[in-house]
KEMI-300800 format. One record per residue (C-alpha): x, y, z. Coordinates in steps of 0.25 Angstrom, whole numbers, padded with zeros to 4 digits, always signed. Layout:
XYZ/...
END
This chain:
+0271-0238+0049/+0275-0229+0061/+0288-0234+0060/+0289-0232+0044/+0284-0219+0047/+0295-0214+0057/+0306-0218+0048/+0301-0211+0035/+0300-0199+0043/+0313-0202+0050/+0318-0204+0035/+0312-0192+0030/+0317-0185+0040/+0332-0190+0035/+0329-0186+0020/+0325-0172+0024/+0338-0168+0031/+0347-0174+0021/+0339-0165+0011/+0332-0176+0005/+0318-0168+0004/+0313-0174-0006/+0314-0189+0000/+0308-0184+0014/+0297-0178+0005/+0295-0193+0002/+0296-0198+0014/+0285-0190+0018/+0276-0192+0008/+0276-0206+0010/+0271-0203+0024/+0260-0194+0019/+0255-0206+0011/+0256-0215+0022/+0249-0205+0032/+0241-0194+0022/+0238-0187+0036/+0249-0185+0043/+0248-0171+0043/+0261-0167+0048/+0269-0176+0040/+0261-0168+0029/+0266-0156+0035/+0279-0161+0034/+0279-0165+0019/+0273-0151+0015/+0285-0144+0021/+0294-0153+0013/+0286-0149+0001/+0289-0136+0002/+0305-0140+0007/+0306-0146-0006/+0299-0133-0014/+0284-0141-0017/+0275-0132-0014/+0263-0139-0021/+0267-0151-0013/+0267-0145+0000/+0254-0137+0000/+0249-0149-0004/+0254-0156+0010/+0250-0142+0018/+0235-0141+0013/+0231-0156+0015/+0237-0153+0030/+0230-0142+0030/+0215-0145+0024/+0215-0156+0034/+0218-0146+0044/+0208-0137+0040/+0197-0147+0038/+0202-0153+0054/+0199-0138+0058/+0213-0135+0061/+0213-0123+0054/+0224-0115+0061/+0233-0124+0057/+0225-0127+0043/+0228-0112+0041/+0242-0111+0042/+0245-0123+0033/+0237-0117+0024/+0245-0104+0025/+0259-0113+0024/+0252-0118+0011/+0249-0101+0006/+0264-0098+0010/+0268-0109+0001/+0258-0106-0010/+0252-0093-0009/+0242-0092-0020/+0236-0105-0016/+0220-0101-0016/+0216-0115-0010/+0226-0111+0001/+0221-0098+0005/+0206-0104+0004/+0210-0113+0014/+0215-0101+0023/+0202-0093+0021/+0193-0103+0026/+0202-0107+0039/+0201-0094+0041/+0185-0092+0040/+0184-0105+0048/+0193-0099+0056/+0185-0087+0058/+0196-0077+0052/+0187-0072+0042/+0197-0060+0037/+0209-0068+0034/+0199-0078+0028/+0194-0069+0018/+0206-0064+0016/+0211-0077+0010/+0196-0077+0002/+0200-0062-0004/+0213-0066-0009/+0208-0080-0016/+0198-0071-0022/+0206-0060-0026/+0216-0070-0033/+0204-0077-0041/+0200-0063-0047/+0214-0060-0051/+0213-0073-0058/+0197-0072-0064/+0192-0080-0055/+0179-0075-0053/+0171-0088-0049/+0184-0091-0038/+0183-0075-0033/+0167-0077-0032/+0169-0091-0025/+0178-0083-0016/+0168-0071-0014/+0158-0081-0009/+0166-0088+0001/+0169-0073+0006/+0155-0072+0008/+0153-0083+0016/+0165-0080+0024/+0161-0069+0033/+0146-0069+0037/+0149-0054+0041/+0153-0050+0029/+0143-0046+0022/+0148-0040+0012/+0154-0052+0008/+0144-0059+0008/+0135-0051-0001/+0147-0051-0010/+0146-0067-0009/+0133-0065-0013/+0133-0057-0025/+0144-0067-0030/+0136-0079-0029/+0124-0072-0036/+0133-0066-0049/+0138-0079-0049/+0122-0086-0051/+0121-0091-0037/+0109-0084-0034/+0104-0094-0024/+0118-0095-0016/+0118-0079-0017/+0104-0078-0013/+0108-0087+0002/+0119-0078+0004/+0110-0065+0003/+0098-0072+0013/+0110-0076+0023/+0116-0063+0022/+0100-0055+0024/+0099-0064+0037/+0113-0060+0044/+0112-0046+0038/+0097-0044+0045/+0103-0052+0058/+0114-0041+0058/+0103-0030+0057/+0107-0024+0043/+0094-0027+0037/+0095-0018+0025/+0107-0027+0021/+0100-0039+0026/+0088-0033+0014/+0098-0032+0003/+0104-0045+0003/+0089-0051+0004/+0087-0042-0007/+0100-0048-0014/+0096-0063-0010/+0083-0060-0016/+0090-0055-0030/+0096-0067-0030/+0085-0078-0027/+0071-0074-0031/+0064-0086-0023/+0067-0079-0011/+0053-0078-0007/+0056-0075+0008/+0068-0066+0004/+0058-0058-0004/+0047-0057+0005/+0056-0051+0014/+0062-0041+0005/+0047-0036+0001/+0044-0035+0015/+0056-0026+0019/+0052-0018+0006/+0036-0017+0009/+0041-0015+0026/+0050-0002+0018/+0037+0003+0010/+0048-0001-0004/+0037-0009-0012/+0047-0006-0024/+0055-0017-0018/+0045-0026-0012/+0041-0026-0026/+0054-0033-0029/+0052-0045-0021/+0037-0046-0019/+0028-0056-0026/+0019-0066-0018/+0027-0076-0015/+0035-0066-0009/+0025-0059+0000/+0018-0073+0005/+0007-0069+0014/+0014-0056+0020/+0002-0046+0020/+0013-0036+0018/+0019-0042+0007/+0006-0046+0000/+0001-0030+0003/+0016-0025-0004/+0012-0034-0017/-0001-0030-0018/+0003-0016-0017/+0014-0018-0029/+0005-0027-0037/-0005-0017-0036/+0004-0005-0039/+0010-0014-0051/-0005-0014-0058/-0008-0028-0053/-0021-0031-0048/-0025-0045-0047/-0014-0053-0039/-0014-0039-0027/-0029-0041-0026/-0028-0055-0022/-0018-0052-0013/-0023-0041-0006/-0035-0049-0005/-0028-0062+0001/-0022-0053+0011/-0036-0048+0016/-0041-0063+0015/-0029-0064+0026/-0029-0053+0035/-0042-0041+0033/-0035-0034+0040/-0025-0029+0030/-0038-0021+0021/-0030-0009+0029/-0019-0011+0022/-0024-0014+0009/-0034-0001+0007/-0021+0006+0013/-0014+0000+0000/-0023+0006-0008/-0023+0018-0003/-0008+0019-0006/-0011+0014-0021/-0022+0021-0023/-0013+0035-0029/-0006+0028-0039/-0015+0015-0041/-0029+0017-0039/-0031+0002-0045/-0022-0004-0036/-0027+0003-0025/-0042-0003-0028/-0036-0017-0028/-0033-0015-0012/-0046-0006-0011/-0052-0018-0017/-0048-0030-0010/-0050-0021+0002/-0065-0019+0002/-0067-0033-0004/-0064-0037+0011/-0075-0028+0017/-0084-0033+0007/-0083-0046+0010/-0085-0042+0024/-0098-0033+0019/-0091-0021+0024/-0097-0012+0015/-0094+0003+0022/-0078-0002+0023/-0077-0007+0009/-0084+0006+0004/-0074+0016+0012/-0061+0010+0007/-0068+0010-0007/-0070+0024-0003/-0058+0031+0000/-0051+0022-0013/-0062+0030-0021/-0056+0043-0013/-0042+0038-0016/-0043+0034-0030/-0053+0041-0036/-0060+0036-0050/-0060+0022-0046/-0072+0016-0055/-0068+0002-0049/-0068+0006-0035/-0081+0016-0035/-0087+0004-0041/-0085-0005-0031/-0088+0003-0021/-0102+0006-0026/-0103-0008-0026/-0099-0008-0012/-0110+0003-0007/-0121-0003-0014/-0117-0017-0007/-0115-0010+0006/-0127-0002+0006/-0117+0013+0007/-0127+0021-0002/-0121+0034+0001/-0105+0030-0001/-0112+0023-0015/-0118+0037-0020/-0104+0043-0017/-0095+0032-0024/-0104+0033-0037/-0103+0048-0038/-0087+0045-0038/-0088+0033-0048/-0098+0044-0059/-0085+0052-0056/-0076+0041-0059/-0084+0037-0073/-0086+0052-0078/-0069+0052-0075/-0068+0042-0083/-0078+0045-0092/-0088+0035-0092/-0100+0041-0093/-0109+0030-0094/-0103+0023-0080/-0103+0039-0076/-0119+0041-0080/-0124+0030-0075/-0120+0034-0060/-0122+0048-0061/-0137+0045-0066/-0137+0037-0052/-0132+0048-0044/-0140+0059-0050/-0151+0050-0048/-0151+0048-0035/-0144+0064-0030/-0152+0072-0042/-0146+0087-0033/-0133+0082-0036/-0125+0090-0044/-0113+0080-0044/-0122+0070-0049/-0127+0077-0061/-0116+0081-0063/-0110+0068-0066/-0122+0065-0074/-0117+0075-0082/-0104+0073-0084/-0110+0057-0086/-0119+0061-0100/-0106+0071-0104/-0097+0059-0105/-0108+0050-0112/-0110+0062-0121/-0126+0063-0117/-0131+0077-0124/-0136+0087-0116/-0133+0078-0102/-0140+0090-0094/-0155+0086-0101/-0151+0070-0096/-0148+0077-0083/-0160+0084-0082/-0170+0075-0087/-0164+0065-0076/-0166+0074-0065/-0181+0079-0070/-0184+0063-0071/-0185+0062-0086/-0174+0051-0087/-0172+0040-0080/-0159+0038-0070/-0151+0025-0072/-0149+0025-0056/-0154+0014-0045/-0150+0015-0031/-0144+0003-0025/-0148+0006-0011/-0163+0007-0015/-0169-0006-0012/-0177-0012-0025/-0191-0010-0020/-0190+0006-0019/-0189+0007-0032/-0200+0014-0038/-0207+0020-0051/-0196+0027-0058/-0198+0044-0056/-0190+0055-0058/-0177+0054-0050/-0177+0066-0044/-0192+0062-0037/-0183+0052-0031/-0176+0060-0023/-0188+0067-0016/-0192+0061-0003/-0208+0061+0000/-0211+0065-0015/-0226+0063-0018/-0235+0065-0031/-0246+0075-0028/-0258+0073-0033/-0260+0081-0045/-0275+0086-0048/-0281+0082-0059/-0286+0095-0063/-0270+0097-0066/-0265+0095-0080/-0254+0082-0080/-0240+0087-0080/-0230+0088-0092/-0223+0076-0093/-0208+0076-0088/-0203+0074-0104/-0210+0086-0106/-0199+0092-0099/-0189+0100-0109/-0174+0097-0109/-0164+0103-0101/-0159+0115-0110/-0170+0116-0118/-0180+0128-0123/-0194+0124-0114/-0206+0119-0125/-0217+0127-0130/-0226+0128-0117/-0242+0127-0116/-0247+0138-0113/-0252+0130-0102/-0241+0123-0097/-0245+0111-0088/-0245+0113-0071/-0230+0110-0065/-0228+0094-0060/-0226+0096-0045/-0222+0086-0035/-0223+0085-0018/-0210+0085-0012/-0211+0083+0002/-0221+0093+0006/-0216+0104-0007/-0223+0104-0020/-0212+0105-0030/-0211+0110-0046/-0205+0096-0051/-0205+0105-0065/-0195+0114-0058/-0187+0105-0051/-0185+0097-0063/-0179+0112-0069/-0171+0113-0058/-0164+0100-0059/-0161+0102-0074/-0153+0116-0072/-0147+0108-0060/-0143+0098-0070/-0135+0109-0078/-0121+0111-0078/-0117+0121-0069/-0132+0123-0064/-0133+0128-0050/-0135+0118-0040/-0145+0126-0032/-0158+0124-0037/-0168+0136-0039/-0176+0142-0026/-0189+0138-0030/-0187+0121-0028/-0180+0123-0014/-0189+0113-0011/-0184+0103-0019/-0170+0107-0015/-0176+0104+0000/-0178+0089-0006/-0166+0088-0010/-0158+0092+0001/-0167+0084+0010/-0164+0072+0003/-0149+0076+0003/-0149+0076+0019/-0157+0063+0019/-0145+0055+0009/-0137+0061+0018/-0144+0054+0032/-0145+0042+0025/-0133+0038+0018/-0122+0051+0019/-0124+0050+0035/-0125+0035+0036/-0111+0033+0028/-0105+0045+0034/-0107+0036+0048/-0102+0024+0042/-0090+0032+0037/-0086+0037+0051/-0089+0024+0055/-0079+0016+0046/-0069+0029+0049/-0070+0025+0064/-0067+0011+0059/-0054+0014+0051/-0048+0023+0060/-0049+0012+0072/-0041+0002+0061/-0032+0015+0058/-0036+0017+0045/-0035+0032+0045/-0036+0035+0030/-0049+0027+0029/-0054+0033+0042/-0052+0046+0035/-0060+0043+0021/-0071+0038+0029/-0073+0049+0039/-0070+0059+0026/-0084+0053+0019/-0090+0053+0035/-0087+0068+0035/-0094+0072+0023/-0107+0069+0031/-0111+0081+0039/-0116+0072+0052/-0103+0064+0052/-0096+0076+0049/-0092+0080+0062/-0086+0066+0067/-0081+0062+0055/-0073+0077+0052/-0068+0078+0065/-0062+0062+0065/-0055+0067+0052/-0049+0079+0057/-0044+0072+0068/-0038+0060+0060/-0030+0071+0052/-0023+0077+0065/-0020+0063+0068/-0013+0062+0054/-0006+0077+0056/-0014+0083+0046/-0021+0094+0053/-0025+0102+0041/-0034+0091+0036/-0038+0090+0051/-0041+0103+0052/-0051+0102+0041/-0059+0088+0046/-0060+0095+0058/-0066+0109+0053/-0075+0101+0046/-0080+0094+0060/-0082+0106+0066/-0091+0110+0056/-0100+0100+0060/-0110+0099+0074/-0101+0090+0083/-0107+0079+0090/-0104+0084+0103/-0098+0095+0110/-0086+0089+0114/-0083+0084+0098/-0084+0098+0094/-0075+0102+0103/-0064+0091+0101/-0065+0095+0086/-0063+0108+0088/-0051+0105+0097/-0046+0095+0086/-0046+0106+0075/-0040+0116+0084/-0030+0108+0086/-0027+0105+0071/-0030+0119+0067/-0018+0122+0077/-0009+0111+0070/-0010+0117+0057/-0006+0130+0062/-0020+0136+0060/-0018+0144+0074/-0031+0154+0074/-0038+0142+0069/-0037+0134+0081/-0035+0145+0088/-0050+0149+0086/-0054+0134+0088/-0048+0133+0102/-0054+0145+0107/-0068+0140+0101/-0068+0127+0108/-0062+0136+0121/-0075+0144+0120/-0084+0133+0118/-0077+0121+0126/-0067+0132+0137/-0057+0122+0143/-0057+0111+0132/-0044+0103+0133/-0032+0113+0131/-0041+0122+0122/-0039+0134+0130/-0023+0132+0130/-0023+0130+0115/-0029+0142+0112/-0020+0152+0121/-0008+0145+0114/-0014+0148+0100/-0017+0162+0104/-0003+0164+0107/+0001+0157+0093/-0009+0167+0086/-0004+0178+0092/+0011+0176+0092/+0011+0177+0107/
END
């Protein structure tokens, strides 16, 4: 075979240099046949081809050289055929495809897009749009880099309705973009990645985070449902809050309250959420309120479910469903005093609303039990308007003189106390006694023989009968009187000040005003300051502040409770509210002398912070006279005296 070989060359070899090109082109196919890989008697044949002016023929014999080339790795050498091959055909796309991609493998990535831009640009000229995309892909992949052309690749693939493919390319394009440190591109392409594939459950757990982290619930909004949020209590939090602000109720009740299942902790969080819903959706805000206090219930903390309810009632005002519930809650938790308060806001809420009946009902109770009262028969009165009652003022009176009965219990009075029925404002006197009325005395004129508020007295006897008088404590009083008293009281616009000639009777009452106060005002006021110290220790300012706020209003807790609010306000830089807390401590007896004096050098120091110079001017020299050389007092005081005086 060797030897046939030889002498077909040989005699190839002849044929060409007598001009016989067409018989040596013979010659040499015959070898190809016999040896299809004998590359460079290949070689040989092409340039014989192209000798005799067959170009098909030749590129033919160049590009199987060459594809074997390329696919051995040779790819210098790959390249330059393929080159020989462009020369001989210029426009042959197969050609310059081969040349782009030795040149990627090659690592030169700019002569390989350049090849990749002009086979594209020559399919556009033609409309070939799926050929230019096809192209636009490859480009994409090319050069990790290159973003741009990546994300070009990537639109492509999703107009084309390869969303899935299109979706890959975005994730890998979000993970080198956050390698690389862009991460607001690196957030864009997720986005985009997301667009395109909606079951991208991490990809839109991710994006909801980076939008709750960046306070945009709008956004989080987009990609936020549950499977998307999992068990991240942030998430879980962001889609309760949207539900919530969507009108929902149902499905962000059970979350919140899985999430309190979880971790209890996160109660701080979720009263903080209402807070922030409670302006423009009260409802919403009661859902967090709700869940919240149902987790101090179920721990019997009474005092802490009652003060979140609370400050809602203070933020949201007119809220049936919540002043309702936290009656519930002081009756349970035994808060008598925080109970009388709720139900004066919810006869407020119901006369708002206009339901007297619900409104009556309450306001009889509280009447009832606080007859002096002016609020109370107030909304009495306000209660028998809206139910169109005539002449309320003659209902008022005859249940204030004990001629009709009040529809009020007490739910802290245990069962056995009570009594015979009597006039309910014999109820309210403590050490009240029947004396013993002599026989020689003519019987009393019934109470229906009373007239009715407003109306011309009867014809009299000429002998009327003796007055009815009671024991108070010591003091006879004229029950007959007092019951005339408490009718003009009844009237609107009636002086509150009763006449001069039942001070005793205003003795009783005031006495037994100071004792509600020991027994429950005091007692709450001291639970109050209590629950305050609780919540700042957790760093809950804004509940430390409503509880110390109710703590205040007591005047044996004023002092501690005024001067901690004062001193919360400076820390919050607003010294005009400081300046008033503290004023108001010092209005009350410190505990001790050095309390006093710390308060007093605490309001100094906001007077002088709010640009109030004589004020704390004259506080400073006070405490100098009384305390000489307190801390840097007496430096304070030259200073401002200069400020005063210009010097």
């Amino acid at each position: 075979m060797a030897s046939n070989r030889a002498e077909v060359l040989k005699k190839a070899e002849k044929l060409l240099r007598t001009g016989k090109l067409d018989l040596a082109i013979a010659e040499y196919v015959r070898l190809i046949e016999e040896q299809p890989r004998d590359w460079n008697t290949r070689n040989t044949l092409g340039d014989l081809y192209v000798r005799a002016n067959k170009p098909d023929e030749a590129v033919a014999q160049y590009s199987q050289i060459a594809d074997h080339l390329s696919n051995e790795g040779f790819y210098p050498k790959a390249a330059a055929l393929y080159k020989k091959i462009q020369k001989i055909k210029p426009d042959e796309e197969s050609v310059q495809l081969q040349l782009a991609e030795i040149s990627a493998k090659q690592g030169l990535l700019a002569d390989a897009k350049g090849y990749f831009v002009a086979v594209a640009a020559k399919r556009r000229a033609r409309g070939d749009r799926a050929g230019a995309d096809a192209i636009t892909v490859r480009l994409g992949s090319l050069d990790p880099a290159d973003f741009d052309a990546r994300a070009l690749a990537a639109r492509t693939l999703a107009d084309k309705g390869e969303l899935v493919t299109a979706a890959m390319q975005y994730r890998a394009m979000h993970a080198d973009l956050l390698e690389k440190g862009r991460s607001a591109e690196a957030m864009a392409a997720l986005r985009e990645a997301v667009r395109c594939n909606a079951d991208d459950v991490e990809g839109r757990a991710e994006l909801a985070r980076a939008a709750v982290a960046a306070g945009d619930l709008a956004s989080a909004k987009l990609y936020l449902d549950r499977s998307a949020a999992g068990n991240d209590p942030e998430l879980l939090l962001a889609l309760a809050e949207l539900e919530l602000r969507s009108g929902e109720r149902d499905e962000p009740r059970e979350i919140l309250a899985g999430l309190l299942r979880t971790d209890v902790a996160l109660r701080t969080r979720i009263v903080e959420l209402a807070w922030t819903l409670a302006p423009a959706s009260p409802e919403g805000a009661y859902a967090c309120i709700e869940a919240a206090i149902e987790t101090e219930l179920a721990a019997r903390n009474y005092m802490d479910a009652a003060a979140i309810l609370q400050e809602f009632t203070t933020r949201a005002s007119g809220q049936i469903v919540a002043l309702l519930k936290l009656v519930e809650i002081c009756v349970d938790g035994g808060l008598e005093a925080t109970m009388y308060e709720t139900q004066a806001q919810l006869a407020d809420a119901y006369l708002d609303l206009g339901q007297g009946a619900e409104a009556r009902v309450i306001a009889e109770d509280l009447v009832a039990r606080e007859p002096w009262e002016q609020a109370h028969i107030d909304r009495f009165r306000r209660a028998l308007i809206l139910l169109n009652v005539p002449d309320p003022d003659t209902v008022i009176a005859d249940r204030l003189a004990g001629q009709g009965p009040f529809i009020a219990t007490d739910p802290f009075m245990a069962p056995e106390s009570f009594g015979d029925p009597e006039p309910p404002i014999l109820r309210h006197f403590e050490g009240v006694a029947d004396e013993p009325e002599s026989s020689a005395q003519p019987e009393a004129a019934p109470d229906s023989q009373v007239p009715p508020l407003d109306e011309p007295p009867a014809r009299r006897d000429p002998e009327p009968p003796p007055k009815k008088k009671k024991k108070l404590a010591g003091l006879e009083i004229n029950l007959d009187g007092v019951l005339s008293d408490l009718r003009s009281l009844a009237r609107p616009g009636a002086s509150s000040t009763p006449p001069r000639v039942h001070q005793s009777l205003d003795d009783v009452f005031d006495a037994r005003r100071s004792e509600l106060s020991r027994q429950a005002g005091a007692q709450e006021a001291a639970e109050q300051l209590a629950l305050a110290r609780t919540y700042l220790d957790m760093g809950m300012t804004d509940e430390a502040i409503a509880a110390l706020t109710r703590a205040a209003k007591v005047p044996t807790h004023r002092f501690e409770a005024a001067s901690l609010l004062g001193r919360q306000y400076l820390k919050r830089k607003d010294p005009a509210r400081a300046v008033e807390w503290l004023e108001r401590a010092a209005e009350a007896p410190a505990p001790s002398v050095d309390e006093g004096r710390e308060l007093l050098y605490d309001l100094g120091l906001a007077l002088e912070v709010t640009g109030e110079v004589s004020r704390a001017l004259a506080v400073f020299m006070e405490l100098r006279a009384d305390a000489g050389d307190y801390r840097d007092v007496a430096a304070r005081v030259d200073r401002l005296a200069r400020v005063q005086t210009g010097g």
